[in-house]
C-alpha positions as CSV (number, residue, x, y, z in Angstrom):
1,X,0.0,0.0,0.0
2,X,1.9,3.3,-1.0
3,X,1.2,6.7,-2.0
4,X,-1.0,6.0,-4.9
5,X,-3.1,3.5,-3.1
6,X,-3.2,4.4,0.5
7,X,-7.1,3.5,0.8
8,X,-7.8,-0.2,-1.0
9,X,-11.1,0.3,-1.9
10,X,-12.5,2.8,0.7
11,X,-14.6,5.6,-0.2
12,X,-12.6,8.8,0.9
13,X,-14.8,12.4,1.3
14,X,-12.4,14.1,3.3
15,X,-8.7,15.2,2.6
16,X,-6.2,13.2,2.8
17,X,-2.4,14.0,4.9
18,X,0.9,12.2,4.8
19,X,1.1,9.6,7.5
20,X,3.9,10.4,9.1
21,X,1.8,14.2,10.2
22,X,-1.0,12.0,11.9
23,X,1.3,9.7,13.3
24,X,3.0,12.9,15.3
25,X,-0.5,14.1,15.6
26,X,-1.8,11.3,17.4
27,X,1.7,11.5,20.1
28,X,3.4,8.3,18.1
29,X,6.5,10.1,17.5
30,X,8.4,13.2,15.5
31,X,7.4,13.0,11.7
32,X,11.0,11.8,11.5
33,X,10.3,8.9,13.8
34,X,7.0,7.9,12.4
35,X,9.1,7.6,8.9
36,X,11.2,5.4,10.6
37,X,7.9,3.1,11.9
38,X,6.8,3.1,8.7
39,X,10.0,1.6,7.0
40,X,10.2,-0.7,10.1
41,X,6.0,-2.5,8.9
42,X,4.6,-1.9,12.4
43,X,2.2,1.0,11.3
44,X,-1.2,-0.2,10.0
45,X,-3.6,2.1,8.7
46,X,-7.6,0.8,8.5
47,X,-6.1,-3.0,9.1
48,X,-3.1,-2.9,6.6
49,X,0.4,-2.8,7.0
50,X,2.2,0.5,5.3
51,X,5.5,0.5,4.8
52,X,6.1,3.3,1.8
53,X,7.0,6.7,3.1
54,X,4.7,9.8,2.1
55,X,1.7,7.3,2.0
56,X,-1.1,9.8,2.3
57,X,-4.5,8.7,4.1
58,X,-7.5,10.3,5.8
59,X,-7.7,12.3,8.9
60,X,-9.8,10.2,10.8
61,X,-7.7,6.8,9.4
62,X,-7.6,3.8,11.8
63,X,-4.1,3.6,13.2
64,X,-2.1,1.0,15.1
65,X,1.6,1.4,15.7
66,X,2.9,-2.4,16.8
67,X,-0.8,-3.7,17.5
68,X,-1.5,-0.6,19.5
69,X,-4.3,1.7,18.2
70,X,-4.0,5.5,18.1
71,X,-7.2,7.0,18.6
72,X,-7.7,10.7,17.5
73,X,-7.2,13.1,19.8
74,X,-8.5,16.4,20.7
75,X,-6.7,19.6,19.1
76,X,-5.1,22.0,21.8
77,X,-4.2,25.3,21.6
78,X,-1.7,27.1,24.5
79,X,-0.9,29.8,25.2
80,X,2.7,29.9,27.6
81,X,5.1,32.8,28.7
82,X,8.5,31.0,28.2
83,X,11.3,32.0,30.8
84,X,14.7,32.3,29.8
85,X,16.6,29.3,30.2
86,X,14.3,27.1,28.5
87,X,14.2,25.4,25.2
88,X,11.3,25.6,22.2
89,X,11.9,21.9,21.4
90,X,10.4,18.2,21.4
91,X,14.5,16.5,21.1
92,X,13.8,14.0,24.0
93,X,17.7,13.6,24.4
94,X,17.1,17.5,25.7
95,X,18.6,17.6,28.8
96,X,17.8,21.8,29.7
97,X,14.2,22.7,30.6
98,X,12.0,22.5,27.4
99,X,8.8,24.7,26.7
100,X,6.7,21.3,26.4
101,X,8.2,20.6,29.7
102,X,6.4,23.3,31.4
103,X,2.0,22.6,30.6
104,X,0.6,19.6,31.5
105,X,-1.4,17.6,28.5
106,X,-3.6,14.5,28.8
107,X,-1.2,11.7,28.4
108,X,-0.2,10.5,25.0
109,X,-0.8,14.2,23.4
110,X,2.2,15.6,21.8
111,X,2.4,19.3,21.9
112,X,5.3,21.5,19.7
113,X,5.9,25.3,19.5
114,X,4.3,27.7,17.1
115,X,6.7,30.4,17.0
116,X,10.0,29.8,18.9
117,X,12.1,31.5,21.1
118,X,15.6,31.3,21.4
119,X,17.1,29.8,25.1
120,X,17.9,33.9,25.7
121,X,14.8,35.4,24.8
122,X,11.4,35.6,27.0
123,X,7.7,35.9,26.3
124,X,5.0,34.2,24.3
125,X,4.9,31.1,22.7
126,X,2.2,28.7,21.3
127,X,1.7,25.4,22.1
128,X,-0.4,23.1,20.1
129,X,-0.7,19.4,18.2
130,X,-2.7,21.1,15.0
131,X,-0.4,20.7,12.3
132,X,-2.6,23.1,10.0
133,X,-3.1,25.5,12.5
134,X,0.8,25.9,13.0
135,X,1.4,26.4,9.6
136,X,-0.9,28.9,9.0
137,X,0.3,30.7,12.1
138,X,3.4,31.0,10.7
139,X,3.4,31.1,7.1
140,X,4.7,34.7,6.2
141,X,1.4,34.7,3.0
142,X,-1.0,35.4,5.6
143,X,1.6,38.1,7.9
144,X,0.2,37.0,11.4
145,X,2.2,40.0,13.4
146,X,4.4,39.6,16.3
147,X,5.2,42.3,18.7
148,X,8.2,42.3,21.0
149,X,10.0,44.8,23.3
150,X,13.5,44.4,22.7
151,X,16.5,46.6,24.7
152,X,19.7,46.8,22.0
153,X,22.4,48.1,23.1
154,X,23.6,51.8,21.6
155,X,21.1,54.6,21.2
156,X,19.0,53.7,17.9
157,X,19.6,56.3,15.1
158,X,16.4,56.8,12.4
159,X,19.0,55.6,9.7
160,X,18.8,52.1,11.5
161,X,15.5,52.5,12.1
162,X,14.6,53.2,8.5
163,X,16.7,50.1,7.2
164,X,14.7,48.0,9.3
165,X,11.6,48.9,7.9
166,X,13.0,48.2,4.5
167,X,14.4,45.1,5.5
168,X,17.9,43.9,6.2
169,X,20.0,41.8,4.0
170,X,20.6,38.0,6.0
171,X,22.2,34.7,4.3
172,X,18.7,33.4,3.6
173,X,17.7,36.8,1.6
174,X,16.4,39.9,2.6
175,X,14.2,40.2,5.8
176,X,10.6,41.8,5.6
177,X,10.3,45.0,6.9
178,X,10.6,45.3,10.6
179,X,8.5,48.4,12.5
180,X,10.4,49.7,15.3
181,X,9.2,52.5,18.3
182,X,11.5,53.7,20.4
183,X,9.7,53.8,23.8
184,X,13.2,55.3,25.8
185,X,16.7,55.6,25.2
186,X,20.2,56.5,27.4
187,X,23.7,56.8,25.8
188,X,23.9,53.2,26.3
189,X,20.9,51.4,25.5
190,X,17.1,52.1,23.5
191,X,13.8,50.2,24.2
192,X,12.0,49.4,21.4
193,X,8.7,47.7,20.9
194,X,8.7,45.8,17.5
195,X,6.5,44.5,15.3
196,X,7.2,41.8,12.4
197,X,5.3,39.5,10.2
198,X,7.3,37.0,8.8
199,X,9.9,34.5,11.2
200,X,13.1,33.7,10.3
201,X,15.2,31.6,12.8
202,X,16.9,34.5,15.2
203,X,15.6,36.8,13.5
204,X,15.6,40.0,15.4
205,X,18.9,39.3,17.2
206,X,20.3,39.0,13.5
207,X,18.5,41.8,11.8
208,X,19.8,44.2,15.0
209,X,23.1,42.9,14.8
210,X,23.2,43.5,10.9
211,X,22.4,47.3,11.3
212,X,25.3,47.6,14.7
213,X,22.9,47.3,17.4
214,X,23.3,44.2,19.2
215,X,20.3,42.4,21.4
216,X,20.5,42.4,24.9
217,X,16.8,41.2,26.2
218,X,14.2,40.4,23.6
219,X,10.9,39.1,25.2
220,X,7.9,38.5,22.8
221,X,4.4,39.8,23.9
222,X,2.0,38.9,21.3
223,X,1.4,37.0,18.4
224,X,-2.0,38.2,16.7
225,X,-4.9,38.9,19.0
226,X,-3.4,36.4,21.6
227,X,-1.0,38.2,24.7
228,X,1.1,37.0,27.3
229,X,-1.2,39.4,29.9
230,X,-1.7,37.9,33.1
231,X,0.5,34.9,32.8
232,X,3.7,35.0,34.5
233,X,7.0,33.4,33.7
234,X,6.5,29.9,33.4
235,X,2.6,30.1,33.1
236,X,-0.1,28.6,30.4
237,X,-3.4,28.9,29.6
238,X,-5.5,27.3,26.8
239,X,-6.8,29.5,24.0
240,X,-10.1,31.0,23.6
241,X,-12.2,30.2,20.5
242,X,-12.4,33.7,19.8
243,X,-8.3,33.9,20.0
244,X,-7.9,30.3,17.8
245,X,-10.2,32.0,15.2
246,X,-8.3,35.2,14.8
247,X,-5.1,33.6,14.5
248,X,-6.6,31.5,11.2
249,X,-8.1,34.7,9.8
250,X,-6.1,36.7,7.0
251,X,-3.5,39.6,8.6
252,X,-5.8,42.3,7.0
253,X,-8.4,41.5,9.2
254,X,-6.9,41.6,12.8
255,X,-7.5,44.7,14.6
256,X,-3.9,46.3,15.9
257,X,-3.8,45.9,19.8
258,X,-2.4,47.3,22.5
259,X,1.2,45.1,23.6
260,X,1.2,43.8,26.5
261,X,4.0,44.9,28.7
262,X,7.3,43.5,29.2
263,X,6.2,41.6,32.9
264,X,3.2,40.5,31.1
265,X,0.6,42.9,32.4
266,X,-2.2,44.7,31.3
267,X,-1.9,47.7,29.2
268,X,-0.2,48.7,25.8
269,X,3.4,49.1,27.1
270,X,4.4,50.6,30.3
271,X,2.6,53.0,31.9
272,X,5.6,54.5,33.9
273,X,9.0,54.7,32.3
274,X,10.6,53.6,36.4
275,X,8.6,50.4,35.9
276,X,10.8,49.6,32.5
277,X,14.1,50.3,33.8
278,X,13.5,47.8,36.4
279,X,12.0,45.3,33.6
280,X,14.6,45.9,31.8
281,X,17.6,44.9,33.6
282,X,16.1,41.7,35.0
283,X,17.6,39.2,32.2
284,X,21.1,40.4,33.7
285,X,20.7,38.7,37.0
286,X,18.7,35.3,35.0
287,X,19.7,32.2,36.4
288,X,20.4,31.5,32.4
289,X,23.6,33.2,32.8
290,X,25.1,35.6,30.6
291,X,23.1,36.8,27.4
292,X,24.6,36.1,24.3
């Protein structure tokens, strides 16, 4: 049974996705892994053995990984605002803290990160099993902004400012533009709260660097309609339908909000410029050690 005839002579209505996706879906392994089950014979789908990579078959497929089924299970959606110090990543050889260390999930459900953060950086991330609703998230057609507050060290000029809202020139091609307010500056460092709508893997840390302004705390706040307020370091909550929903609708229509602040409270920024100098300098005396 292979990619041409993953279904014998079932009647399919719905779409169909590559095995190895609702293998990982369903918490049997990484899509990497599940290939590997696959070559191995011990994955059957709807009572027969598959053993061809990129077989494709329905969403709600029968599955059994070495006699054991794999029921479906049901989609979640987190919300979690990432410390420092801990990993975005399912390697289970990981020995550091890992974001899907941090929720708890009904057993067997396999959770990954929609929108990473680096082991330096703070803020939001998304948790979820939906495979589809992680690449939507992310895929730079539909511009799903993020916002972050982000202390660089130098004071910002407008020339770098300007080249960061045409974008920057990195080894994979040229960034997309990057919108950048400065909230305060000294001689030594500038605040800024910025927005972007495409990820690319360090981005901001890179796209500073690229313009001589280095990163030295970089904590992300929102991702669409859905905020880190209220949560503290550490802390998840699931998503509200009205929050999964506005995620999968088109950039144009999410209405700009407010960022939260950089502690995660209420408001769009801080209120009293005393409150961010203390934010600001926190990361310093993080148990992560020096920032990079």
């Amino acid at each position: 049974m292979g990619p041409g005839d993953p279904l014998g002579a079932r009647v399919v209505t719905g779409p169909l996705i590559r095995l190895n996706r609702l293998l990982a879906e369903r918490g049997a392994a990484s899509r990497r892994h599940a290939d590997d089950l696959v070559r191995k014979g011990v994955v059957t789908v709807d009572g027969k053995v598959v053993t061809e990579v990129g077989t494709r078959v329905p969403a709600d497929a029968l599955l059994e990984v070495e006699g054991r089924p794999l029921p479906a299970r049901p989609r979640v959606y987190l919300v979690l605002n990432k410390p420092t110090g801990v990993l975005c990543t399912n390697a289970p050889e990981e020995r550091r803290p890992r974001a899907i260390d941090l929720v708890r999930t009904p057993a067997g459900t396999r959770l990954f990160c929609v929108g990473r953060l680096d082991l330096d950086s703070r803020g939001l991330v998304l948790l979820t099993n939906d495979g589809d609703f992680a690449a939507r998230v992310l895929h730079p057609r539909y511009g799903v902004p993020r916002t972050y507050w982000v202390r660089v060290k130098g004071r910002m000029t407008p020339e770098a400012i300007a080249a960061l809202g045409r974008g920057v020139w990195l080894a994979e091609g040229r960034t997309g533009p990057v919108r950048v307010r400065i909230d305060r500056r000294t001689r030594d460092w500038s605040m800024c709260l910025v927005t972007v709508r495409e990820g690319i893997n360090r981005e901001l840390r890179r796209v500073f660097a690229r313009v001589g302004f280095p990163v030295l705390e970089l904590t992300r706040t929102r991702i669409g309609p859905v905020s880190v307020r209220g949560l503290r370091p550490g802390q998840a909550r699931p998503l509200t339908r009205a929050e999964v929903e506005g995620l999968l609708r088109p950039a144009e229509s999410l209405a700009a909000a407010p960022p939260a602040s950089v502690g995660g409270r209420a408001g769009g920024g801080p209120a009293r410029r005393g409150r961010f100098r203390e934010r600001s300098r926190r990361p310093a005396r993080s148990r992560a050690g020096p920032l990079r």
